[in-house]
C-alpha positions, 0 to 999 in steps of 0.5 A, a space after each residue: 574021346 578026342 580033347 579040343 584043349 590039346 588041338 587049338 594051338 596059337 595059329 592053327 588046330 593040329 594034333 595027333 589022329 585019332 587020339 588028339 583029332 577025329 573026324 566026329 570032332 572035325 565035324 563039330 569045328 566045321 559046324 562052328 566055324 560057319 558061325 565064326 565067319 557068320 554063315 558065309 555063302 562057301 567054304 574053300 576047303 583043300 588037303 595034303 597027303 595024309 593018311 588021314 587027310 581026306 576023312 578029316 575034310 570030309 567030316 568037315 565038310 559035311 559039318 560045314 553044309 550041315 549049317 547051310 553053307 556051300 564047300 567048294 573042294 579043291 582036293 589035294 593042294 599045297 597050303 599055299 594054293 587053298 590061300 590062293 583059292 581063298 583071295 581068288 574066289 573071295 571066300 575062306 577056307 580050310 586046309 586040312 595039314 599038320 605041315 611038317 609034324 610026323 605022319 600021324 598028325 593032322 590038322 586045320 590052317 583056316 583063314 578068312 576071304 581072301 586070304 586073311 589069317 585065323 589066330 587067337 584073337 581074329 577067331 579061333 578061340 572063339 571056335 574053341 569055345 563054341 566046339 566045346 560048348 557043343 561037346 559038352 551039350 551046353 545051350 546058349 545063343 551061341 548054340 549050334 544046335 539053331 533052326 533047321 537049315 537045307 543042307 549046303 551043297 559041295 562043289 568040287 573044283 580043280 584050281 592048279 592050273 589056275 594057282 600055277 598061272 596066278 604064281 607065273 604071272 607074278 615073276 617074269 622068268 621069260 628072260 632068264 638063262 636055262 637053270 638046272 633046279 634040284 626039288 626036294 619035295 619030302 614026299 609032300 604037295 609040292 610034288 603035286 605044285 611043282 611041276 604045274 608052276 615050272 611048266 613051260 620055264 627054261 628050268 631042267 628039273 631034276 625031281 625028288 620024292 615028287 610021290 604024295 606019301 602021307 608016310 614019308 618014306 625017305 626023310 620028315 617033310 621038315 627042311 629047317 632040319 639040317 638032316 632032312 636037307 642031306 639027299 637033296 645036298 647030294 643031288 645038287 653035287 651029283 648033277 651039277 644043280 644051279 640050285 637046290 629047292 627042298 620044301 615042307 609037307 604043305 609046301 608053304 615053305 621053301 629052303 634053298 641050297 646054293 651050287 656048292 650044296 650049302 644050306 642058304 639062311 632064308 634071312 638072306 632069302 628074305 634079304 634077296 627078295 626084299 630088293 627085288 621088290 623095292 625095285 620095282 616099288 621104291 621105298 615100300 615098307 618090308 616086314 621082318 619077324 625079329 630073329 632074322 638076321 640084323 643083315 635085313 633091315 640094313 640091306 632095307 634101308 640101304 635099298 631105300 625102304 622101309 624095315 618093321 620089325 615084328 613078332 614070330 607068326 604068320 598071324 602077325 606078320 600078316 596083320 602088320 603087313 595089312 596095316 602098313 600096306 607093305 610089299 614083302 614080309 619074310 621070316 626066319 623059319 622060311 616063311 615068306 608074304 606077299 601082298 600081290 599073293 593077299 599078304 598069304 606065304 607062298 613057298 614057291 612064290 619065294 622060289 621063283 623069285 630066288 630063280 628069277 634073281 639068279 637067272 637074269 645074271 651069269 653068277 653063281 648062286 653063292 656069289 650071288 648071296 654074298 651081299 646079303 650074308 654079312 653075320 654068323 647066326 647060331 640057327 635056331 637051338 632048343 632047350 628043356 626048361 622046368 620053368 620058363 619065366 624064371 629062367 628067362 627073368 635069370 638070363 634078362 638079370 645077366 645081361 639087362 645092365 651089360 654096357 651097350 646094351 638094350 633090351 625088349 620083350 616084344 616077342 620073348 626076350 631080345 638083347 643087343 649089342 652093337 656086335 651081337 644080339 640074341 632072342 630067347 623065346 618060349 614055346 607056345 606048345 611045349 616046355 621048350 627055349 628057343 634061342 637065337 643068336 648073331 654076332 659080327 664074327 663066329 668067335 665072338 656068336 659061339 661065346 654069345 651062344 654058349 654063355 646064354 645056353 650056359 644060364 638057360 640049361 644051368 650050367 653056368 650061374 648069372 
C-alpha cells in the first residue's frame, strides 16, 4: 500500500508510482485538499507527460468532485501554465509532475488562488494529517467522511493560447533583431510551450526533443546536470545558434547557453533580468535566495534597487516577495518569479526576458553577460553524510573564529569572507550536504572548496 509519510515533502508531494503514490491515494489527497482550501467552488488541475500522469489526475479529480467541488481541466500543460490558470481564473490548483525525477516518479505541485504557494506550514501538513487520518479509518471533525454532497462537475478547458498571449504581453519582443534559439525541451512540456509562446516573434527555432515522452528517451529533463546540457551544447555549435534554452520536465525552469556553448550561471540570469526590471521600476525590491551569486545584491544595488536576501524554496521566495511587494526574485537552481505572473516561477517567462535583452542589442550573448559574471562559483556538490548536524557544528567550529568572517544559519550554514563565502545546507529528502561556495578568483574557491569538502567527507580534521 502506498505510504503518505514517504510522499509529502517540504513544498510539494512526489514519489515513486505505484509503490510510493497511487491513484487510490491521489483520490484520497483530492478529497482532502477541498477541506484545506474550505470547498472552493473549482479546482484547475493540469499534467505533464508521465506515463502515469493522466490516471493520477484523474483519480484526483474524482476525489475532488466527490466533495462537491468543480475541476476545471486543462490537460497537459507546463507548471507554469496551471499557475498561470490558477491567477487567470482565481482558483487553485493542482499540477500533476515530479519535475525533473526519473520516469517512474509522479507527483502533486499545489497552490492556492492565484498562484499562492502550498508548503509545510500554508497547508500541506495539514493535507498530510487529514489523508492519513482518512487512511486509517479515523473520525473526527475533521473527517472527510461528512454529509453527502452532489458530486462536482469537470469542465475541460483549453488555456495555451491564452497562457501564450499572457507571457507575450509581458515582454516586448516586437523590436528586437531575428534571433537563431536552440530549445532543448528534454522530452517534457516545454515541447508543448514552446512553440504557442514564439509564435509569431522574429525567432528562427531550432527544436530538440519537442515529443512529450514520459520515458525520456534522450537525456533526464534535468538541465542543472551538466551531462543533460551536452546535445543542446552541440547544436548550439553546429547552427550557429545566438543562443541555447534547455528546459526541466515541467518547463518551470529555463537553463541558457551562450553562442560559444557555454553553460551560463543563472545567478547572472537572475542578475540580467533584475536590471531589466529596475528599469522599468526604479528602485523595487529583488529577492535573492542565498546561494546565488555575492554578483546579485551588488549589481542590485548599483542598479538602485533593493536586494533580499532569502531561503531556498519557492514557497519562501514567494511569501517574501508577497511581503515586500518585490518585482522579481531569482534563484540559483533556475528558478525565477515574477510579480506581473502572480509572483509564480516561469521558465519561459525568464526566457523571453533573456531574449529581449540581447535581442535589442547588436552583442553577442557572452559579451552581453560579462557584467553581471564577476566571481568563480563552485556550483552546487553533494555530499553522504551519516549525521548532518555534527558535521555541520565540525565545519561552523572550523571556521566561526577565522578573522574577517561572519557566520548565519538563515538556510544552513552560511560563512563570509570579504574574498569568499560558502553555504552548506542539508537535504529535506535524503542524507545529503549541499555545499555552495564563491571566491574572488578560481584559485582562491577551489582552496575554499575543497578544504570545507575536506571537513564535510573527513578527510581533513577541523
Amino acid at each position: 500500500m502506498s505510504d503518505p509519510e514517504k510522499i509529502f515533502k517540504a513544498y510539494d508531494i512526489r514519489g515513486v508510482v505505484p509503490d510510493d503514490l497511487d491513484a487510490d491515494l491521489v483520490r484520497t489527497i483530492g478529497e482532502a485538499y477541498v477541506e484545506v482550501l474550505d470547498r472552493p467552488a473549482a479546482v484547475v488541475v493540469g499534467r505533464d507527460m508521465r506515463v502515469a500522469s493522466p490516471e493520477l489526475a484523474e483519480a484526483f479529480a474524482a476525489g475532488v468532485t466527490s466533495r462537491g467541488c468543480d475541476v476545471v481541466d486543462i490537460g497537459l500543460a507546463s507548471t507554469d501554465e496551471l499557475y498561470f490558470a490558477s491567477g487567470h481564473l482565481d482558483l487553485p490548483g493542482a499540477m500533476f509532475t515530479a519535475s525533473h525525477n526519473p520516469p517512474d516518479y509522479g507527483g502533486i505541485k499545489l497552490c492556492r488562488a492565484g498562484a499562492a504557494p502550498v508548503g509545510q506550514e500554508t497547508g500541506l501538513a495539514r493535507l498530510r494529517s487529514l489523508v492519513e487520518q482518512a487512511r486509517k479509518g479515523h473520525q473526527d471533525d475533521q473527517d472527510l467522511d461528512g454529509d453527502v454532497v452532489p458530486a462536482g462537475k469537470v469542465e475541460r478547458r483549453d488555456l495555451l493560447s491564452a497562457y501564450a498571449r499572457h507571457l507575450r504581453g509581458l515582454v516586448d519582443l516586437s523590436g528586437i533583431r531575428r534571433l537563431t534559439v536552440a530549445v532543448d525541451a528534454g522530452n517534457g512540456m516545454a515541447g508543448l510551450t514552446v512553440p504557442a509562446v514564439f509564435e509569431g516573434l522574429p525567432i528562427d527555432l531550432v527544436p530538440m526533443y519537442f515529443e512529450l515522452d514520459g520515458t525520456f528517451p534522450n537525456h533526464e529533463a534535468n538541465p542543472i546536470e551538466p551531462a543533460n546540457l551536452l546535445d543542446l551544447q552541440a547544436k548550439v555549435r553546429e547552427v550557429g545558434a545566438d543562443i541555447g534554452l534547455a528546459f526541466d520536465g515541467d518547463a518551470d525552469r529555463c537553463w541558457v547557453i551562450d553562442e560559444n556553448a557555454r553553460s551560463v550561471s543563472p545567478s547572472a540570469i537572475t542578475a540580467l533580468i533584475a536590471v531589466r526590471e529596475l528599469a522599468r521600476e526604479p528602485g523595487a525590491t529583488i529577492i535573492h535566495n542565498l546561494i546565488t551569486s555575492r554578483a546579485v545584491p551588488e549589481i542590485v544595488r548599483e542598479h538602485g534597487g533593493k536586494p533580499v536576501r532569502e531561503r531556498v524554496g519557492h514557497s519562501f521566495i514567494k511569501a517574501t516577495m508577497a511581503r515586500t511587494g518585490a518585482v522579481f526574485g531569482g534563484e540559483h537552481s533556475a528558478h525565477f518569479y515574477f510579480r506581473d505572473f502572480w509572483r509564480a516561477d516561469s521558465g519561459l517567462l525568464a526566457a523571453l526576458h533573456t531574449l529581449a535583452a540581447l535581442g535589442e542589442q547588436d552583442r553577442p550573448l557572452s559579451d552581453l553577460l560579462d557584467e553581471y559574471e564577476r566571481y568563480a562559483a563552485s556550483g552546487e556538490i553533494n555530499s553522504r553524510v551519516d549525521d548532518q548536524a555534527a558535521t555541520m557544528a565540525r565545519v561552523k567550529a572550523a571556521y566561526a573564529d577565522r578573522v574577517g568572517v561572519t557566520v548565519d544559519e538563515l538556510d544552513g550554514l552560511t560563512v563570509e569572507h570579504a574574498d569568499w563565502w560558502f553555504n552548506l545546507r542539508p537535504s529535506n529528502t535524503e542524507p545529503v550536504l549541499r555545499l555552495n561556495a564563491e571566491a574572488a578568483d578560481q584559485a582562491t574557491m577551489e582552496r575554499l572548496r575543497d578544504g570545507v569538502l575536506g571537513l564535510v567527507r573527513g578527510t581533513v580534521n577541523a
